[in-house]
C-alpha positions as CSV (number, residue, x, y, z in Angstrom):
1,X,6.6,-21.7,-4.2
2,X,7.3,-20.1,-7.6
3,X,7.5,-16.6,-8.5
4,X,4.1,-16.2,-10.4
5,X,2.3,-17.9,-7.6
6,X,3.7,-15.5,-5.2
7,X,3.9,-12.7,-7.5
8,X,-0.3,-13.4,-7.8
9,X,-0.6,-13.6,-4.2
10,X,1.0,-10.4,-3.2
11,X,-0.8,-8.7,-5.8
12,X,-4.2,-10.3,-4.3
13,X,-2.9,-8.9,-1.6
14,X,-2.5,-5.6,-2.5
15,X,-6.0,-5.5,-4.2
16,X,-7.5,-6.5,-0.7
17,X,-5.8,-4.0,0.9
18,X,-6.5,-1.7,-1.7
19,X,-10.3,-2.4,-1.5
20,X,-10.4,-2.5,2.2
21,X,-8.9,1.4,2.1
22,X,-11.4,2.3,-0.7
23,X,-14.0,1.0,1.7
24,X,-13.2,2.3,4.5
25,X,-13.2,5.8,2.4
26,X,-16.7,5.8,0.3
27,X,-19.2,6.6,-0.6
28,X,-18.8,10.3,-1.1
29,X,-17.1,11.3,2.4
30,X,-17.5,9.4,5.6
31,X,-16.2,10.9,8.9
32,X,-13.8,9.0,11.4
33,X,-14.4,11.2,14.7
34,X,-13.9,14.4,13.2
35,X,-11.6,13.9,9.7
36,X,-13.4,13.4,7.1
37,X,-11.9,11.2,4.2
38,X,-11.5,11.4,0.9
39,X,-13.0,9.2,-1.9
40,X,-11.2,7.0,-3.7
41,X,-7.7,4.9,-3.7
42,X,-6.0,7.6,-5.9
43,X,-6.4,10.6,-3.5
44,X,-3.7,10.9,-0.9
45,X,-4.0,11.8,2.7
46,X,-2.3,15.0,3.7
47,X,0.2,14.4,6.9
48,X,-2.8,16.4,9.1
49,X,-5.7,14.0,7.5
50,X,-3.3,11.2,8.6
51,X,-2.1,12.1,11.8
52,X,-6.2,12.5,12.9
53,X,-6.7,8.9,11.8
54,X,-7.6,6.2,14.6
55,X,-4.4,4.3,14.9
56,X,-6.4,1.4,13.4
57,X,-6.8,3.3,9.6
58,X,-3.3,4.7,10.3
59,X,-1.7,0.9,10.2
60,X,-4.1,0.0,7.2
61,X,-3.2,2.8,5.3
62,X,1.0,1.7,6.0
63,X,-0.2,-1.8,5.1
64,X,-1.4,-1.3,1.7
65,X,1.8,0.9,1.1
66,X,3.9,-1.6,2.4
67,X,2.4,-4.3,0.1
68,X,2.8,-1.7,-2.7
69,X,6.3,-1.3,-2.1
70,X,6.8,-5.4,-2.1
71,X,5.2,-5.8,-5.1
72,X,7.1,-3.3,-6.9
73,X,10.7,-4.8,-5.0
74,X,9.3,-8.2,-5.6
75,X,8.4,-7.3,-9.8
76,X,11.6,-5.8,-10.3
77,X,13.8,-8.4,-8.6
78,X,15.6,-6.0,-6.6
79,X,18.5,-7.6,-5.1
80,X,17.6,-6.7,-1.4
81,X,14.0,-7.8,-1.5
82,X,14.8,-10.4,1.2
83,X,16.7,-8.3,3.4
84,X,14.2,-5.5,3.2
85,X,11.4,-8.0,3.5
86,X,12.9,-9.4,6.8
87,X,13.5,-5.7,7.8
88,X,9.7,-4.7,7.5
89,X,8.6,-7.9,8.8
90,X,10.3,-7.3,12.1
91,X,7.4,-5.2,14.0
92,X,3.7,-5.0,13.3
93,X,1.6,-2.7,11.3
94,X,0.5,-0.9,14.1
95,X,4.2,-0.5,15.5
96,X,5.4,0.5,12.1
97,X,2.0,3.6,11.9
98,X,3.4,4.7,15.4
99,X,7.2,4.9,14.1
100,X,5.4,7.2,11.0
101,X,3.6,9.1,13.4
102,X,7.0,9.8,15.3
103,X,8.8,10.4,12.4
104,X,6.4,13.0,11.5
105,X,6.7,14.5,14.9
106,X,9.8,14.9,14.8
107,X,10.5,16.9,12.0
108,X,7.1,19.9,12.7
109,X,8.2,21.2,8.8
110,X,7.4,17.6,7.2
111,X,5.8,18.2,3.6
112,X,5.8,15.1,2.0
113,X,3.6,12.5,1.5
114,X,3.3,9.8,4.3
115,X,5.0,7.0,1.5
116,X,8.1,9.4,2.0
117,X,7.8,9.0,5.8
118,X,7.2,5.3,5.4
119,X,10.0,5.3,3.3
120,X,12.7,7.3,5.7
121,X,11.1,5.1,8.3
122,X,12.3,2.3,6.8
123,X,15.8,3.8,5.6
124,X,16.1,4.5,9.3
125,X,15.4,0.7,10.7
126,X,16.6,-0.7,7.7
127,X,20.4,0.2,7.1
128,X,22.2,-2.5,6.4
């Protein structure tokens, strides 16, 4: 498969993601259980917003972060897209929201944004 192609499909894939998150988030606020959530793909859940999430938006929400981070390794040609791909690849979604969620736990001060936690998460499993 060449680069464009894929380059097209990831971002297709990204959009879907994308869309499905923006969905899942509008109209105006919608309430899962108790958290309500904001509107729109440019606001950014707090770590409290996300840690209330059912498990279920938890692992979207990774997903389209993951596939944000691909396209950008992929688009630059970073040397260690493979290795990092294989890396990511090697539990689920929903394994990968639960190592977040530990992360998070594990360090009560966190203050970032959950792509930093994503991102430590995967400089923890990922060390090559």
């Amino acid at each position: 498969m060449n680069r464009a192609f894929t380059g097209r499909i990831r971002l297709v894939g990204s959009m879907l993601l994308l869309a499905t998150l923006a969905a899942f988030t509008a109209p105006a606020k919608i309430a899962v259980g108790q958290v309500p959530l904001p509107t729109g793909m440019v606001e950014t859940l707090t770590v409290a917003e996300y840690l209330q999430l059912p498990e279920n938006a938890q692992a979207v929400f990774v997903g389209g972060l993951i596939e944000g981070m691909a396209f950008v390794m992929y688009g630059y040609s970073i040397p260690d897209y493979a290795k990092w791909s294989a890396c990511v690849r090697s539990q689920s979604l929903g394994a990968t929201a639960k190592d977040v969620v530990n992360f998070i736990h594990e360090r009560p001060n966190f203050n970032e944004s959950i792509a930093s936690a994503l991102a430590q998460t995967f400089g923890q499993r990922c060390k090559h």
